[in-house]
DSSP file (Angstrom, degrees, kcal/mol; ACC not computed):
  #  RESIDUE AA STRUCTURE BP1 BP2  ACC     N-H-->O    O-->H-N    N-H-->O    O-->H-N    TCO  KAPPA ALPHA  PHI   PSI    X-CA   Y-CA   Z-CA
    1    1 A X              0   0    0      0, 0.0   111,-0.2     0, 0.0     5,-0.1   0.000 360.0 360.0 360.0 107.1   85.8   95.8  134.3
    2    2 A X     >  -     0   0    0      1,-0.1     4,-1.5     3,-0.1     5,-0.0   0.345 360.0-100.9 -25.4 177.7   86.5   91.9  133.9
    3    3 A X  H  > S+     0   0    0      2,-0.2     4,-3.5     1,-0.1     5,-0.2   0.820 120.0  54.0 -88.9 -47.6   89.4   90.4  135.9
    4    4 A X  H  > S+     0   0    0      1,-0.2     4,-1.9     2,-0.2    -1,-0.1   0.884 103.5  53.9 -60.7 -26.1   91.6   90.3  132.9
    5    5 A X  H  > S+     0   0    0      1,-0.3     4,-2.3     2,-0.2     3,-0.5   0.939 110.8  44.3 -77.3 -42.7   91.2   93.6  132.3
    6    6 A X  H  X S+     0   0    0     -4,-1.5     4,-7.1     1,-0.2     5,-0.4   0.921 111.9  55.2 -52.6 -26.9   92.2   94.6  135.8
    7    7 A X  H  X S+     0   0    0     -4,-3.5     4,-1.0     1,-0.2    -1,-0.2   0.912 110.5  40.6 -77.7 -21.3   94.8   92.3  135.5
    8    8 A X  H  X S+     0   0    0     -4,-1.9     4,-1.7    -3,-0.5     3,-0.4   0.957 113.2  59.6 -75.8 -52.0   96.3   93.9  132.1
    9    9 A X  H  X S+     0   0    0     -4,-2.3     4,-0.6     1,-0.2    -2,-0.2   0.798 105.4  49.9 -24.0 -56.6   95.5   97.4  133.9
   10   10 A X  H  < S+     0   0    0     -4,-7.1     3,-0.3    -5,-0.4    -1,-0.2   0.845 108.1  54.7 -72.8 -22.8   97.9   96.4  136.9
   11   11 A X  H  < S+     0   0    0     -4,-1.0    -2,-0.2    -5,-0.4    -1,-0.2   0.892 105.5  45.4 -70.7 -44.0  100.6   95.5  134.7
   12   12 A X  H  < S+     0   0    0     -4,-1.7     2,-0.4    -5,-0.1    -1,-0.3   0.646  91.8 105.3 -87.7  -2.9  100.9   98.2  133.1
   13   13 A X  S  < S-     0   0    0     -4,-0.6    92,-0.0    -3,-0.3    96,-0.0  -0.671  76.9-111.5 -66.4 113.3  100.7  100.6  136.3
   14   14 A X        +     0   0    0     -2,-0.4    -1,-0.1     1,-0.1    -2,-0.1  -0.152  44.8 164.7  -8.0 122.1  104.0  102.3  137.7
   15   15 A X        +     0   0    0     -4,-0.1    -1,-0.1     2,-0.1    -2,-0.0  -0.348  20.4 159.7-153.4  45.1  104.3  100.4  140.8
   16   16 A X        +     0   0    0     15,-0.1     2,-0.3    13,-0.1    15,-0.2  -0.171  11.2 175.1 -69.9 177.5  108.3  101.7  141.4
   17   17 A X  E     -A   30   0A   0     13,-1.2    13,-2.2     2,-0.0     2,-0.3  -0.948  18.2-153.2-175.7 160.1  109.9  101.6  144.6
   18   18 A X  E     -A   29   0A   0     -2,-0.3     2,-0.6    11,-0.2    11,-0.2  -0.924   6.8-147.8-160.5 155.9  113.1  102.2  145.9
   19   19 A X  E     -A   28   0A   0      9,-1.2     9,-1.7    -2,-0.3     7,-0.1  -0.902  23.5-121.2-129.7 122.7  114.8  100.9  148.9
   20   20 A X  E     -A   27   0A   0     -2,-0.6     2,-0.2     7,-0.2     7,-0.2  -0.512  15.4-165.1 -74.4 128.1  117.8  103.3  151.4
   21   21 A X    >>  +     0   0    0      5,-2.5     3,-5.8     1,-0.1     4,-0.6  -0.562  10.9 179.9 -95.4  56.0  120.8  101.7  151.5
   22   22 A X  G >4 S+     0   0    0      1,-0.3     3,-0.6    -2,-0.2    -1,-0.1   0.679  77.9  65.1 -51.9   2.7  122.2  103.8  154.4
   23   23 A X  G 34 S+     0   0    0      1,-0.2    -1,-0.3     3,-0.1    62,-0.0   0.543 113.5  34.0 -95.4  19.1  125.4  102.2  154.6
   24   24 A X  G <4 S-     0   0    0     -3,-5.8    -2,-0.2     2,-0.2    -1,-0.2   0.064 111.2-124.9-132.3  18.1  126.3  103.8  150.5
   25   25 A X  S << S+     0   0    0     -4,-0.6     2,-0.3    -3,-0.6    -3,-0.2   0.749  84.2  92.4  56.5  16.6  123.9  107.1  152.0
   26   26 A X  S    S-     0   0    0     -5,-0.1    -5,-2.5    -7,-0.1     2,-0.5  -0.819  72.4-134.2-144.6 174.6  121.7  106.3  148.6
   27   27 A X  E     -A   20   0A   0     -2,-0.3     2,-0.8    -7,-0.2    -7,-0.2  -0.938  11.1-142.1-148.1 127.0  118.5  104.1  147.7
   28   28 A X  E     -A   19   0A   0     -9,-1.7    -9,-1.2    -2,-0.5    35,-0.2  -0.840  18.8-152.3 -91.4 117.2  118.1  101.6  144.4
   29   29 A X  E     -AB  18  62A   0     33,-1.4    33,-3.9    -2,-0.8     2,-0.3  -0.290  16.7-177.9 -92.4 174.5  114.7  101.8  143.1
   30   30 A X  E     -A   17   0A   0    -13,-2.2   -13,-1.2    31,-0.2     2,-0.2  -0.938  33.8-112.3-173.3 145.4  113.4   98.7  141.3
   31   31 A X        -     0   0    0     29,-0.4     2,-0.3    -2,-0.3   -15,-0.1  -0.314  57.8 -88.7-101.1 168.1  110.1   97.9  139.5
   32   32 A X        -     0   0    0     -2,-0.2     2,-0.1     1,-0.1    62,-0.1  -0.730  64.9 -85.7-122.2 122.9  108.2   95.1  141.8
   33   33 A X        -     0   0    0     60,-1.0    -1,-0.1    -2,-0.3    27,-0.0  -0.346  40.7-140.6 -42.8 111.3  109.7   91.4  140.3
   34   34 A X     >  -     0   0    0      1,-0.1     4,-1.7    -2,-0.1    -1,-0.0  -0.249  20.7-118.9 -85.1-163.5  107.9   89.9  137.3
   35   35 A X  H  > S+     0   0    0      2,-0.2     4,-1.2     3,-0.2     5,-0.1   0.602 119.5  48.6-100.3 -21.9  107.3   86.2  137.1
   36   36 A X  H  > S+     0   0    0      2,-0.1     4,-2.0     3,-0.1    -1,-0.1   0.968 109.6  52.5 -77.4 -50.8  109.5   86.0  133.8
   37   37 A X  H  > S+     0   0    0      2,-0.2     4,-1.4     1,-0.2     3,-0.5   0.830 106.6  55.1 -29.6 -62.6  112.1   88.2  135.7
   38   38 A X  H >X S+     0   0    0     -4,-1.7     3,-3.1     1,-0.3     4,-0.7   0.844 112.8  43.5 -50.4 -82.1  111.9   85.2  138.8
   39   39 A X  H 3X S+     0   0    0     -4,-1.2     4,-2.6     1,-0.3    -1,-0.3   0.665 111.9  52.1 -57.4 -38.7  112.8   82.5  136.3
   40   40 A X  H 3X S+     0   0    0     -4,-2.0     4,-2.0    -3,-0.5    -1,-0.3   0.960 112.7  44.1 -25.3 -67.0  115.4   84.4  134.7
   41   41 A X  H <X S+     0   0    0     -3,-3.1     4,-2.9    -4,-1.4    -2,-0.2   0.825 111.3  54.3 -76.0 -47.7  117.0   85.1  137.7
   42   42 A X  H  X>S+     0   0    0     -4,-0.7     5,-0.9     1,-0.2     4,-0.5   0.878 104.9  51.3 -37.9 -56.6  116.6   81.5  138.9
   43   43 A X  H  <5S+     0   0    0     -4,-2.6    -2,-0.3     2,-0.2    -1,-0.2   0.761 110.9  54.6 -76.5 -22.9  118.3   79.8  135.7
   44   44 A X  H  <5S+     0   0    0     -4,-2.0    -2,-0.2    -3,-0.2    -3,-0.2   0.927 106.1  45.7 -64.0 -49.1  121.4   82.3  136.3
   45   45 A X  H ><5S-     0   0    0     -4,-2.9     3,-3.5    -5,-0.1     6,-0.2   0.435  96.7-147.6 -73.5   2.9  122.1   81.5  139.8
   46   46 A X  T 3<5S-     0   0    0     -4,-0.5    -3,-0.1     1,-0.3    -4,-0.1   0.891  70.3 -42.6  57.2  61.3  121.8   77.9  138.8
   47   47 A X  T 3 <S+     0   0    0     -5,-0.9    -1,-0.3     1,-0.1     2,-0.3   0.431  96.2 133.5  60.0  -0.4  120.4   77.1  142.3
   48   48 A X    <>  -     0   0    0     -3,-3.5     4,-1.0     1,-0.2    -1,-0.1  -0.635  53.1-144.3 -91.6 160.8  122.4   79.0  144.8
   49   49 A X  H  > S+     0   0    0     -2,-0.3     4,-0.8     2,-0.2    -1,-0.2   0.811 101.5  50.2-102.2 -33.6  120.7   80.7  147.2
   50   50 A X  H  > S+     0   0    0      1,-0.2     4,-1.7     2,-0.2    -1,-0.2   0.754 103.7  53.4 -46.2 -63.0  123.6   83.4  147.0
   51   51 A X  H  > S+     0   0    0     -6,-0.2     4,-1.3     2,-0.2     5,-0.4   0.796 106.7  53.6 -74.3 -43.6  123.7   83.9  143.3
   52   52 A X  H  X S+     0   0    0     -4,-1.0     4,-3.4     1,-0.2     5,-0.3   0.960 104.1  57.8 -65.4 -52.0  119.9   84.7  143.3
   53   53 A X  H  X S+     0   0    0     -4,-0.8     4,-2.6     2,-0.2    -2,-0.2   0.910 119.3  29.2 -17.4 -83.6  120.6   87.3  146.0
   54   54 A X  H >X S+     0   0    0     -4,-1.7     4,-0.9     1,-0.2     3,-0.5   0.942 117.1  54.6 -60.1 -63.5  123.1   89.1  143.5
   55   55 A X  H >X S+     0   0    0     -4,-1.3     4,-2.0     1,-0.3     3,-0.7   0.767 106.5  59.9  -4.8 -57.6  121.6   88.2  140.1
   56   56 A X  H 3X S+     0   0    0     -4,-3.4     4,-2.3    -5,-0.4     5,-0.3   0.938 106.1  40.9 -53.3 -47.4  118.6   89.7  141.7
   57   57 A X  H <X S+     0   0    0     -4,-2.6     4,-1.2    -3,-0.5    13,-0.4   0.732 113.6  52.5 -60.3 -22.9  120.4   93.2  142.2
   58   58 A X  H << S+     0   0    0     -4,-0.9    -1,-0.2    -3,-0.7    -2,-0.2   0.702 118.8  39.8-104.7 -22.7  122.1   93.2  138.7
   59   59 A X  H  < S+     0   0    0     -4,-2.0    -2,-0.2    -5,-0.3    -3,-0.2   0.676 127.0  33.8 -88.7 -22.7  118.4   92.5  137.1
   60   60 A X  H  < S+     0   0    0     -4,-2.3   -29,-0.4    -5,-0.3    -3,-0.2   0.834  89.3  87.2-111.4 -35.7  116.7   94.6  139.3
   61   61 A X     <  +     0   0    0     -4,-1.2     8,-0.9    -5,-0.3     9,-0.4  -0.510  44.1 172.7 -67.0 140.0  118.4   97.9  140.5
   62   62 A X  B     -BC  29  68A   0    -33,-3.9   -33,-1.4     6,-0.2     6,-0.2  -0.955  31.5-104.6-136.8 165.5  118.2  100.8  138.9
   63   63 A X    >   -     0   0    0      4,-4.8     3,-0.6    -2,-0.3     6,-0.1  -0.233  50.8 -90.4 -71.9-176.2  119.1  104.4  139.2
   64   64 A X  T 3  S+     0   0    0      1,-0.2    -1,-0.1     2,-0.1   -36,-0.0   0.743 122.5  53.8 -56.4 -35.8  116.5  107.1  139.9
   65   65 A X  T 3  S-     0   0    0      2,-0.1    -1,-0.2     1,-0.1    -2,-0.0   0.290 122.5-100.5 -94.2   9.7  115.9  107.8  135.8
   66   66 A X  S <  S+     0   0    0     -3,-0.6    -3,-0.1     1,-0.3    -2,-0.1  -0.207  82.2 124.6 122.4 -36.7  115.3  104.5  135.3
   67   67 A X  S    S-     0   0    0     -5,-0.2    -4,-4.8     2,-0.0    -1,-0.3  -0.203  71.5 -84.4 -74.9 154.6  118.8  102.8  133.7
   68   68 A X  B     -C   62   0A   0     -6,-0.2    -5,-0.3     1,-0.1    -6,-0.2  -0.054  24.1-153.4 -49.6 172.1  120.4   99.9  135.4
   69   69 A X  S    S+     0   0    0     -8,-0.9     2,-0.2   -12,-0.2    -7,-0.2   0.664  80.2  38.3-121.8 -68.9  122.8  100.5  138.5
   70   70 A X        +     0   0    0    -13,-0.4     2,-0.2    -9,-0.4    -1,-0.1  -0.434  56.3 171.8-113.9 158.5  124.7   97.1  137.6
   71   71 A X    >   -     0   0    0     -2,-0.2     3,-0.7    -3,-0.1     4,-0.3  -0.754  48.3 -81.0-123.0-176.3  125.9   94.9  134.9
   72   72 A X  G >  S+     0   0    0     -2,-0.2     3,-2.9     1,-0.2     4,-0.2   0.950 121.2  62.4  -6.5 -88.1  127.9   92.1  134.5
   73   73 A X  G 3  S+     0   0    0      1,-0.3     4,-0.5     2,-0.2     3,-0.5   0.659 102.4  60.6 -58.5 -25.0  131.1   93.2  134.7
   74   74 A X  G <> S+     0   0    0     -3,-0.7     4,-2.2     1,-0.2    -1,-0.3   0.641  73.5 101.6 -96.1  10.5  129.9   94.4  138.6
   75   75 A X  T <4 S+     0   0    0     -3,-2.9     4,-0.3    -4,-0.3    -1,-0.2   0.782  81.0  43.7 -57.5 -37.6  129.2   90.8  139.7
   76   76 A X  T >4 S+     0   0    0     -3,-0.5     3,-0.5    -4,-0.2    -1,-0.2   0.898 111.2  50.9 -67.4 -31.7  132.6   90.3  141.7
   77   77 A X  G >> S+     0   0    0     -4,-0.5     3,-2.0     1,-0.3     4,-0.6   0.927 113.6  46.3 -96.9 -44.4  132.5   93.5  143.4
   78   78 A X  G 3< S+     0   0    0     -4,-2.2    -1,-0.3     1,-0.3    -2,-0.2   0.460 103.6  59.8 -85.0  12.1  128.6   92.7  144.6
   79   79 A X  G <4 S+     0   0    0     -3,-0.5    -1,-0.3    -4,-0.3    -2,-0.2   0.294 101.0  64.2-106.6   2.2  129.4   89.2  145.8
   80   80 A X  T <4 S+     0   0    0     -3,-2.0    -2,-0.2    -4,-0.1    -3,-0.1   0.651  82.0 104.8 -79.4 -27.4  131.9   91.1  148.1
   81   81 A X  S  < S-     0   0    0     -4,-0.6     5,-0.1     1,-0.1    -3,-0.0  -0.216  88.8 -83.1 -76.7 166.5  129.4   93.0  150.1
   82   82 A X     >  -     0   0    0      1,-0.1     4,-0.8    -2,-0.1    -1,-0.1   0.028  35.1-127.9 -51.7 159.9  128.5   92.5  153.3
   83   83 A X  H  > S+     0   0    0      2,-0.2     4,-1.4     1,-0.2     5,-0.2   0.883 105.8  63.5 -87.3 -30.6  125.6   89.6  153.4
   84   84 A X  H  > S+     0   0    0      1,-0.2     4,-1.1     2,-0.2    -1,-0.2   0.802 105.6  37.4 -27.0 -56.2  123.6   92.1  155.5
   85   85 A X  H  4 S+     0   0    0      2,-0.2     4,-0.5     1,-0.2     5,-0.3   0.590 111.4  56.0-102.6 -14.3  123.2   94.6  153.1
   86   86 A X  H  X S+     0   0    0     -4,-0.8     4,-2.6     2,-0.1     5,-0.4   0.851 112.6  44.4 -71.4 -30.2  122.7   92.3  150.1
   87   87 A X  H  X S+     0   0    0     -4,-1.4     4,-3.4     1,-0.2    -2,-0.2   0.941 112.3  52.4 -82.5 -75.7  119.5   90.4  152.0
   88   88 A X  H  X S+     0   0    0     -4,-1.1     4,-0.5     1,-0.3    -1,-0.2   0.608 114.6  40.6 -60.5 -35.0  118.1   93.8  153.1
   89   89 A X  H  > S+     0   0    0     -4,-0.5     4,-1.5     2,-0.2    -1,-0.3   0.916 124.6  42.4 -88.9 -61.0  118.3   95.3  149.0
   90   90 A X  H  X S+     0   0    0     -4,-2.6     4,-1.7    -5,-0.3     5,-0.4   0.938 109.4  51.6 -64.2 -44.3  117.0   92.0  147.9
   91   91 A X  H >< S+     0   0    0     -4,-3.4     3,-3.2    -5,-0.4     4,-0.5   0.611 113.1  50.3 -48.4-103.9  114.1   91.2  150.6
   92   92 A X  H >< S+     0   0    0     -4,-0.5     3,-1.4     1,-0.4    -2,-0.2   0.305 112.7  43.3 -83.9 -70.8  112.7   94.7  149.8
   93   93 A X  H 3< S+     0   0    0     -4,-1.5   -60,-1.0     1,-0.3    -1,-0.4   0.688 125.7  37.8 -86.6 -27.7  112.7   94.0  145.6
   94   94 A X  T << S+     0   0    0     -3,-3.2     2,-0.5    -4,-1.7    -1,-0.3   0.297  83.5 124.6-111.0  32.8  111.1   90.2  146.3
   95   95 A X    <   -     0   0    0     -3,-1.4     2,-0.4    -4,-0.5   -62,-0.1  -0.514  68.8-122.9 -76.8 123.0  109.2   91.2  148.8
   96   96 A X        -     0   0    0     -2,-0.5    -2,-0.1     1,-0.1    -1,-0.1  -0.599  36.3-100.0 -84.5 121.2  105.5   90.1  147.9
   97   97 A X        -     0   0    0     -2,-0.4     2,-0.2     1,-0.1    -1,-0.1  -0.099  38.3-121.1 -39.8 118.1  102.7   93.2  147.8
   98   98 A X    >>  -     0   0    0      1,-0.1     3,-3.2    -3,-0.1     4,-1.5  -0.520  15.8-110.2 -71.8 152.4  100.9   93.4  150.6
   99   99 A X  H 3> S+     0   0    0      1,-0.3     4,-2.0     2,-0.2     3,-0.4   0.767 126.4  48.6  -8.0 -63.6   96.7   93.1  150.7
  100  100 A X  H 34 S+     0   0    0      1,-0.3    -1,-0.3     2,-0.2     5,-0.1   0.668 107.8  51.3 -78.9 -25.7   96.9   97.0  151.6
  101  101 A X  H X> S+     0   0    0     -3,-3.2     3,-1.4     2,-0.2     4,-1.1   0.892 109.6  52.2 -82.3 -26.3   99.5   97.9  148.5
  102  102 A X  H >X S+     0   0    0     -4,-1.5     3,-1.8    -3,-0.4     4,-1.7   0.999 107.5  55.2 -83.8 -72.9   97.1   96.0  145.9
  103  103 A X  H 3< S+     0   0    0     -4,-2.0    -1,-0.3     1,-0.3    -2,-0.2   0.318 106.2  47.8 -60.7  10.1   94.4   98.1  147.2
  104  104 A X  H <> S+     0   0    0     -3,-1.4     4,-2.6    -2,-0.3     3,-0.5   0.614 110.1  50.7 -88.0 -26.3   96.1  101.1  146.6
  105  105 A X  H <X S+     0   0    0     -3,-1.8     4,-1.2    -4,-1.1    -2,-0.2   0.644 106.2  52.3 -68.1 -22.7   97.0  100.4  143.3
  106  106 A X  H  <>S+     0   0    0     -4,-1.7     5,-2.6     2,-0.2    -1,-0.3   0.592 109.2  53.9 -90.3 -19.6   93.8   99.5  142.2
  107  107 A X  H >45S+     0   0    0     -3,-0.5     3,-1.2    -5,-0.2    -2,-0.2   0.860 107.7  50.4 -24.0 -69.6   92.5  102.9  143.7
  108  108 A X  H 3<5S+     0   0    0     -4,-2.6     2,-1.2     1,-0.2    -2,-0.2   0.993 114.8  42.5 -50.3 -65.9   95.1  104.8  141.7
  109  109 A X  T 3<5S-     0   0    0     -4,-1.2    -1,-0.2    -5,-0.2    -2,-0.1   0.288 115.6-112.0 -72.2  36.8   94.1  103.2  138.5
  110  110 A X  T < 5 +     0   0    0     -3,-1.2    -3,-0.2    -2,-1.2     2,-0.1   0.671  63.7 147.3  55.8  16.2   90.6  103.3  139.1
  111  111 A X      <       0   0    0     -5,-2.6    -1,-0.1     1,-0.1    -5,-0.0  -0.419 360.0 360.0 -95.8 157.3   89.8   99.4  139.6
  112  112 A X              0   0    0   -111,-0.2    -1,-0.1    -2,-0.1    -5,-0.1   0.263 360.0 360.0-123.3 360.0   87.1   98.0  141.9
């Protein structure tokens, strides 16, 4: 298998994850950030280091069965929470794969 192939092969692989939020007792799972997602997320928060933080969470969380957790409409009420628990949801969802996670993932789908 070529490099592209792996690389179309990873892409298409399940690679959810989900992060406990103990102070709401619950955990928002989230698909690993693509590089269109980034830029999205970037041109909405229009440069604030803040806004990426939230953006991120209203593009990225989801419930356990897959549908968003936020919209819009919940953008006031999440720029309200604590700064703690916003960095802690968002580090986990742009948090970069480690060496060891690629090489499980290329196990599971059978890449060398």
């Amino acid at each position: 298998m070529n490099l592209k192939e792996k690389m179309i092969q990873y892409v298409g692989s399940s690679r959810r994850k989900s992060v406990y939020v103990p102070e709401f007792d619950d955990s928002i799972y989230f698909n690993p950030i693509t590089v269109l997602q980034m830029d999205k997320i970037m041109t909405l928060s229009q440069g604030s280091s803040g806004a990426i933080h939230i953006w991120t969470i209203i593009e990225k969380a989801e419930h356990e069965d897959g549908s968003k957790a936020f919209g819009l409409e919940d953008k006031p009420f999440l720029e309200q929470l604590d700064w703690a628990v916003v960095t802690r949801i968002t580090g986990e969802m742009l948090k970069t794969s480690s060496v060891d996670e690629l090489k499980k993932t290329s196990e599971k789908t059978g890449s060398d």
